[in-house]
N, C-alpha and C positions, 0 to 999 in steps of 0.2 A: 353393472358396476355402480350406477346411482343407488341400488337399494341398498347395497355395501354400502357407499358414504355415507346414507344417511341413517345406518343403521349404527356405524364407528361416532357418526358425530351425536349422536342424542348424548344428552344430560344425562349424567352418570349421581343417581343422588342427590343432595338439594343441592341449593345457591344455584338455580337456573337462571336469575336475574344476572350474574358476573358471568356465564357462560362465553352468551355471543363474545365480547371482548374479548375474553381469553381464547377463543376458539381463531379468533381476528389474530391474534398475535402470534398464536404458535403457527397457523396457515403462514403469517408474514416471518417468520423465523425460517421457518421447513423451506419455503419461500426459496427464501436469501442464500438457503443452505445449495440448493437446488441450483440457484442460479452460479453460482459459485462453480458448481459440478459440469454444468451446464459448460459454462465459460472455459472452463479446460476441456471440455470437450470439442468446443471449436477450435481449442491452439492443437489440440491434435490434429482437426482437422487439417487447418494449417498448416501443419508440417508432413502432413502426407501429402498434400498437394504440393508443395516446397520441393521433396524428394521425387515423385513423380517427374517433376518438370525441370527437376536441375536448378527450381527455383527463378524460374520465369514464368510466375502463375499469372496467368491472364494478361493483360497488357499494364502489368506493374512497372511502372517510371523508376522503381530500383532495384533492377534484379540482385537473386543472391543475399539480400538481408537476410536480418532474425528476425523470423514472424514468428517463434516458437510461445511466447508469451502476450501476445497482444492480438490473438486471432485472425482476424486476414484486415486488418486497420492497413497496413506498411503502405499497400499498392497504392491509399488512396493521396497518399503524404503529398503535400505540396512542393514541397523539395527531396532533404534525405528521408531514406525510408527511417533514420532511428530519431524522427520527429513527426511521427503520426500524431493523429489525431489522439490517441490514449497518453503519449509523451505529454504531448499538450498539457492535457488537463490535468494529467499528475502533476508537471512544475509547475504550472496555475498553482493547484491544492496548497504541494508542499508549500510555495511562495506564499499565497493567503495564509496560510497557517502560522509560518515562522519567519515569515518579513525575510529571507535567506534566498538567491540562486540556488539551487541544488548545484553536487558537483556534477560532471556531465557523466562518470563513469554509472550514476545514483537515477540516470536520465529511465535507462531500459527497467528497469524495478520499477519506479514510480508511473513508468506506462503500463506496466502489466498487476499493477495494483490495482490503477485507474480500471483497466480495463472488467477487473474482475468485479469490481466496486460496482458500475455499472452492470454487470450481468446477475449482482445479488441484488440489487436495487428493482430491477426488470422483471427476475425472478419471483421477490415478492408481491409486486403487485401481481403476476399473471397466477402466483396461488392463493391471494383474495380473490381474484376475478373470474377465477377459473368454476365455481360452483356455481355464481350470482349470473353469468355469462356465458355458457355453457360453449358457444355457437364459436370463444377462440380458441376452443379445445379443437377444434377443425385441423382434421393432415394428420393431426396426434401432433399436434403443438405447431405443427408448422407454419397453420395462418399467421399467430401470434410471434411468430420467426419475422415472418415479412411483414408483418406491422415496426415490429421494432427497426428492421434494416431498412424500409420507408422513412418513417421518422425519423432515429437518429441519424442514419448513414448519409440519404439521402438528402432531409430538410434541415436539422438541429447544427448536424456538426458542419457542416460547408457555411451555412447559415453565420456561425460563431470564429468561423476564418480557421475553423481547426483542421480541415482537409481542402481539396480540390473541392471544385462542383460536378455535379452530375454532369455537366455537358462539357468537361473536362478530360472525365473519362470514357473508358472504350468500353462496347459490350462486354467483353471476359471481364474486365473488374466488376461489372456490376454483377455478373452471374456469379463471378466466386464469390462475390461478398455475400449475394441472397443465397446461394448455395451452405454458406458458412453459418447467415443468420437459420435457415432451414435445421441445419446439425443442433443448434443452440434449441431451438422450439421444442423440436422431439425429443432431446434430455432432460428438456423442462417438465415436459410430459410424464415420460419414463418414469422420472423422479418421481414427482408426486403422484402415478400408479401405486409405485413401492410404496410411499411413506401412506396413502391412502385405505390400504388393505387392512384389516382389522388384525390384531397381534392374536 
């Protein structure tokens, strides 16, 4: 597969000077696109464990919520589950944005916006990094799963009072959430296999 990439990425023609950039950007586009694709890949996941369990995944403090849009964030909410960590930072956003409360019906959309924001933001960088760093292509994206659910889950967001702490919660929420970030990694992958292939 590396002689493939590197045989799709050669300069096509002159201007090999504006190359790299442009090659930087569309990687960070495809990226984002990915991440995106990704991210709804984990709210599936989410709701198949949801169904599974009648919707008492792992040792979640609210069972029964809608984790269908904000991937497995609910379990780790400090109180209700429809003030996860993704709720959060979308009425953060929106609030920075437009000096405005959101209304609370506007609360679940702007968490699964947040959330998706973050998953195309993730996504881009790990399709920069993924050529130059070959090593978090590891699992077929999955190392690069548990780096992010390490940092964000674990250190960022508890970190910033947007969820519980780590030592809040029970082994099942940590497992489904790396389980969930695991789903995210390998679609990142997958993705950019596809988008990698020469046309």
């Amino acid at each position: 597969m590396g002689a493939e990439m590197a045989v799709s990425d050669r300069p096509r023609g002159g201007g090999a000077s504006a190359r790299p950039g442009t090659r930087m950007l569309r990687q960070a586009v495809l990226g984002a696109a990915a991440g995106v694709m990704a991210g709804l890949a984990m709210n599936q996941f989410a709701r198949a464990v949801s169904t599974a369990t009648g919707g008492r995944e792992a040792d979640s403090a609210a069972p029964g919520a809608d984790r269908v849009g904000r991937g497995v964030q609910p379990p780790q909410a400090e109180g209700r589950s429809d003030d996860d960590a993704a709720v959060r930072t979308g009425v953060r956003t929106y609030r920075a944005v437009t000096g405005r409360e959101p209304h609370p019906r506007d609360r679940p959309l702007l968490g699964s916006l947040a959330h998706l924001g973050f998953g195309a933001s993730a996504g881009a960088c790990y399709a920069m990094l993924a050529d130059r760093l070959p090593f978090i292509r590891f699992g077929h994206g999955m190392l690069y799963g548990t780096a992010v659910w390490a940092v964000a889950d674990e250190i960022v967001t508890p970190a910033l009072g947007l969820s519980r702490g780590p030592r809040e919660l029970g082994p099942g929420v940590h497992a489904y959430a790396l389980a969930g970030h695991w789903v995210y990694g390998a679609a990142l992958e997958t993705v950019r296999q596809l988008a990698s292939r020469p046309s």
